[in-house]
C-alpha positions as CSV (number, residue, x, y, z in Angstrom):
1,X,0.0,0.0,0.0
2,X,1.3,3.5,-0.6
3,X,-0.5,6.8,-0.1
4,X,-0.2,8.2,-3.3
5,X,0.5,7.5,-6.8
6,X,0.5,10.8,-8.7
7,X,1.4,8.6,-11.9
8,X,-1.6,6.0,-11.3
9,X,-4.7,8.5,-11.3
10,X,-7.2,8.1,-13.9
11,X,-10.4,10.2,-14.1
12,X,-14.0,8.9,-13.2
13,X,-16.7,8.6,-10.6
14,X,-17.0,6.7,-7.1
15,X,-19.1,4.9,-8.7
16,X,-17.4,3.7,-11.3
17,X,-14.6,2.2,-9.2
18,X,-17.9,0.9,-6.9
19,X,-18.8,-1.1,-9.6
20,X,-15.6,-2.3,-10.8
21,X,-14.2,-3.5,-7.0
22,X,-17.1,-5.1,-5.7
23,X,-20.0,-7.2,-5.5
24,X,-22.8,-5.3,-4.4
25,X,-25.9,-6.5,-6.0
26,X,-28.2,-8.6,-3.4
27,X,-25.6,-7.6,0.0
28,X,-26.1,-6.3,2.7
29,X,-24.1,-3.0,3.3
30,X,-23.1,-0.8,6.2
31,X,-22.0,3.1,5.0
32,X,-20.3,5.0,7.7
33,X,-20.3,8.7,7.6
34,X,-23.0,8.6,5.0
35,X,-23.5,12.5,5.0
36,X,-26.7,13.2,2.9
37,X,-27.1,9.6,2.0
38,X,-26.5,10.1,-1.6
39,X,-24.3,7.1,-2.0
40,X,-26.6,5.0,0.3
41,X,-29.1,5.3,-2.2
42,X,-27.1,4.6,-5.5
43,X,-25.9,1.4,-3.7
44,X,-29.8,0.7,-3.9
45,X,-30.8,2.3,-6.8
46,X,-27.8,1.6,-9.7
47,X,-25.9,-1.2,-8.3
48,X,-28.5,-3.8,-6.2
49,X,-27.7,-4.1,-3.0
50,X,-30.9,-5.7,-0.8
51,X,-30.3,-3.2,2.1
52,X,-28.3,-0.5,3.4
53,X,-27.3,0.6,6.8
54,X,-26.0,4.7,6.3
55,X,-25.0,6.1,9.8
56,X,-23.9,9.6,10.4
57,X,-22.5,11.5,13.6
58,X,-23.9,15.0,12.2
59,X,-27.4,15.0,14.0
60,X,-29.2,17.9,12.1
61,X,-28.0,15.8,9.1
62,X,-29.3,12.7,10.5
63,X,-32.3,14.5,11.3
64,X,-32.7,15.6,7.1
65,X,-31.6,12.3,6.4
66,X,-34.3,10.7,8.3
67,X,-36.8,13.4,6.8
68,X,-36.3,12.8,3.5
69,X,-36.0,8.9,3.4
70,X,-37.6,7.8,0.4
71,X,-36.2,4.3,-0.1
72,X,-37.0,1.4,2.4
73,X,-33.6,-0.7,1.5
74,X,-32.2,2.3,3.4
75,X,-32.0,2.2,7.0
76,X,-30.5,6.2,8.2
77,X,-29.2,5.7,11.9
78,X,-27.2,8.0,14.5
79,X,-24.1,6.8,15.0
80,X,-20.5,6.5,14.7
81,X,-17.5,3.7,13.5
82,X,-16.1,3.6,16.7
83,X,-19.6,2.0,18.2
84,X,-21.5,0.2,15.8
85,X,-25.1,-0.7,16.8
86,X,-24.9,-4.3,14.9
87,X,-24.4,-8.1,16.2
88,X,-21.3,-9.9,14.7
89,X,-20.9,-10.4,11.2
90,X,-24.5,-8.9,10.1
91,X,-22.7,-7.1,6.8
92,X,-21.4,-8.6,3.4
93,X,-19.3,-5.1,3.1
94,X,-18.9,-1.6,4.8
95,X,-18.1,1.2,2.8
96,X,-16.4,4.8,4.0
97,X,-16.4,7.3,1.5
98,X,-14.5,10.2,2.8
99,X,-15.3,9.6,6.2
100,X,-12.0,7.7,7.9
101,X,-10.7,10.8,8.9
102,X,-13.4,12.6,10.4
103,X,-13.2,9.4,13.2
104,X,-11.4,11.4,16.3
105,X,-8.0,10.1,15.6
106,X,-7.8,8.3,19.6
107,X,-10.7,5.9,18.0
108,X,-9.7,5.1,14.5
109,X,-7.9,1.4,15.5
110,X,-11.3,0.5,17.3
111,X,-13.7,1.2,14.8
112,X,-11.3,-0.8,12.4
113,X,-12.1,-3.5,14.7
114,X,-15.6,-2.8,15.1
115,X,-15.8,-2.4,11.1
116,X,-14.1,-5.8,11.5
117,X,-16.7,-7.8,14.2
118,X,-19.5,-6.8,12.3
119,X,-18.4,-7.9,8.5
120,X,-19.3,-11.6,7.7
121,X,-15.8,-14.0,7.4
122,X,-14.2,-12.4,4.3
123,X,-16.8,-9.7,4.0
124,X,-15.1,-6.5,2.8
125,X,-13.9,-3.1,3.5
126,X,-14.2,-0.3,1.4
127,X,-11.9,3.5,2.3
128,X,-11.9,6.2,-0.1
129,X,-10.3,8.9,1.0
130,X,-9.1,12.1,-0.5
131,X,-5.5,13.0,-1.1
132,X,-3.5,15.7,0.1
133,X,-2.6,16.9,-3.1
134,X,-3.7,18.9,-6.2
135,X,-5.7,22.1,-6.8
136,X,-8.7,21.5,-4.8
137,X,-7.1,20.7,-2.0
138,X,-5.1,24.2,-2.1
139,X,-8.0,26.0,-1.7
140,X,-9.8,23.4,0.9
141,X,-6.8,23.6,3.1
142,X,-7.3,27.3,3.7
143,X,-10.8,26.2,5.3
144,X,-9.5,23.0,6.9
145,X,-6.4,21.7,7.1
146,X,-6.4,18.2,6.9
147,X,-3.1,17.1,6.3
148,X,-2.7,15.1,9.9
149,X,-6.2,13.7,9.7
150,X,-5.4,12.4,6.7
151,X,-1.9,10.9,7.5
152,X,-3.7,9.3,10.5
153,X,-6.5,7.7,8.3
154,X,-3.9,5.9,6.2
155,X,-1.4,4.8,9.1
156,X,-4.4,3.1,10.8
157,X,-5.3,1.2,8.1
158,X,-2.0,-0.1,7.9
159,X,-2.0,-0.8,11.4
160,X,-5.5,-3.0,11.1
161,X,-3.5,-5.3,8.0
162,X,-0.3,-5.2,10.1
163,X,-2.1,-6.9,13.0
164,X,-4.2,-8.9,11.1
165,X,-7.8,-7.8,11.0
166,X,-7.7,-7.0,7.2
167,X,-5.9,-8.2,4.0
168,X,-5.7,-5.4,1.5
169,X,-6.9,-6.7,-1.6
170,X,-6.4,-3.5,-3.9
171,X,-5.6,0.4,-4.2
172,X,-6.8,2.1,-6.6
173,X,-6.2,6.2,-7.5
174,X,-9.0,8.3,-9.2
175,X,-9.1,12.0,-9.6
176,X,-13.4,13.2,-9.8
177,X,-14.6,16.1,-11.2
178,X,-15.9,19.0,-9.5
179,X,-17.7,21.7,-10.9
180,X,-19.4,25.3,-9.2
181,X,-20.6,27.6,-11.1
182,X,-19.7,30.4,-8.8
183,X,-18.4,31.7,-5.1
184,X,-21.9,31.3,-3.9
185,X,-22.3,27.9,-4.9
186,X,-19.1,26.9,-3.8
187,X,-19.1,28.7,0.0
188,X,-22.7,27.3,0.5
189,X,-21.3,23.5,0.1
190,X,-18.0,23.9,1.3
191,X,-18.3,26.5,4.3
192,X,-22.0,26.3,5.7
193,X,-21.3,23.0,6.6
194,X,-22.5,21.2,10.2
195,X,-20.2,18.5,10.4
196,X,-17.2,19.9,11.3
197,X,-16.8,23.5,13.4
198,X,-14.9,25.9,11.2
199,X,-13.6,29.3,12.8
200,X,-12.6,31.6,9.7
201,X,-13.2,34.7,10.6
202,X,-13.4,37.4,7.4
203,X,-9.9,37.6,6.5
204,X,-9.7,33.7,6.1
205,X,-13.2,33.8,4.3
206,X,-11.5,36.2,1.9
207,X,-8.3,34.4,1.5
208,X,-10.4,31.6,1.0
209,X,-12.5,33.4,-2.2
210,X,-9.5,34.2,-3.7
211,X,-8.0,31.2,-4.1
212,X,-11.3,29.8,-5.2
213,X,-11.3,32.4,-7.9
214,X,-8.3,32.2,-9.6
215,X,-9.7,29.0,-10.6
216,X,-13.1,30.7,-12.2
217,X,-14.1,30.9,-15.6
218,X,-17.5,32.4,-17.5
219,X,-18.3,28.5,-17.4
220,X,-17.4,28.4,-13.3
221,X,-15.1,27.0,-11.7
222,X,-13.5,22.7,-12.3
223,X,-11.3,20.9,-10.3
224,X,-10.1,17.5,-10.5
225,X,-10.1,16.1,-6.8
226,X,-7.4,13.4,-6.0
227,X,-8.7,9.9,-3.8
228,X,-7.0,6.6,-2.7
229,X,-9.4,3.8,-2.4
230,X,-8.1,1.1,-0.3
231,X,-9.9,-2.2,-0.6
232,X,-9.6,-4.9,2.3
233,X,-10.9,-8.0,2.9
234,X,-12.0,-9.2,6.4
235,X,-9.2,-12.3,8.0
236,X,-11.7,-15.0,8.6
């Protein structure tokens, strides 16, 4: 495993490197950090799988979540990785998308394990994280740096194959495309945001909108963002 490949990225979707890693059609799947639940329901929806679990830690977007459910293969609960509401071996995969690092770094190893207990013998583990790297992350640094997170994500999944919870299976580099049409756009995704507490005060918020600008064109504003996907499989 290495954390990053700048010569192995290839452009396309999550769900395009979904489809190609795994089996998901008729499993049973457990998303931690789900967010709005978008990629809950395209497990569902595109690619098959009989039910998902999508937990998130943000409880007003739990509360939206729970709101606006509209598929009954989709199961929204409170919670985090570190504590997972689920007997032993009750999932065929779990899937993180963007979400290892936002696990306080002191809990990381156990929800590894917990991520572990509750995967079926050689059930498997999907991380995609994103890279500290690249144009994007220029500007999304000035909001929140999160080189160390980051750094911590990868190490402890090399601590959970070094002791023998996972094999890793595969790594795979992709860079996605990400498109806003303007400042407005962007600041409402990127800094009115209730999962993490940011404290930019107007100088930062300025610094920030500068750096977001230089990139913006009559047709907005397009990055390419940089992920690892790490694929591991559960030691029966």
């Amino acid at each position: 495993m290495i954390e990053t490949d700048p010569a192995a990225y290839r452009i396309c979707d999550e769900l395009d490197v979904v489809s190609e890693l795994l089996e998901v059609k008729g499993c049973r799947l457990l998303e931690l950090g789900c967010g709005s639940g978008w990629m809950s329901r395209q497990l569902v929806r595109r690619l098959g799988a009989r039910q998902v679990t999508a937990t998130e830690v943000d409880r007003l977007q739990h509360e939206r979540n729970q709101a606006s459910a509209d598929l009954p293969e989709v199961e929204f609960r409170f919670g985090g990785a570190e504590s997972i509401a689920d007997p032993d071996g009750t999932y065929d995969g779990v899937l993180m998308f963007k979400s290892l690092h936002h696990v306080p770094r002191a809990q990381m190893d156990r929800a590894l394990a917990e991520i572990r207990r509750v995967l079926v013998p050689s059930g498997y583990l999907y991380v995609s994280e994103p890279v500290y790297w690249g144009e994007f992350n220029e500007v999304m640094r000035l909001i929140h740096d999160e080189r160390e997170v980051r750094a911590a994500a990868y190490a402890a999944i090399e601590r959970a194959v070094q002791s023998g919870l996972f094999v890793w299976e595969r790594q795979v580099f992709y860079q996605s495309l990400g498109s806003y049409p303007d400042w407005e756009s962007f600041a409402t995704r990127f800094l009115q945001v209730t999962h993490t507490a940011l404290d930019l005060d107007a100088q930062r918020i300025a610094q920030v909108r500068a750096a977001f600008e230089r990139h913006l064109t009559a047709e907005g504003a397009h990055f390419l963002k940089p992920h690892r996907v790490d694929l591991l499989r559960a030691v029966p």
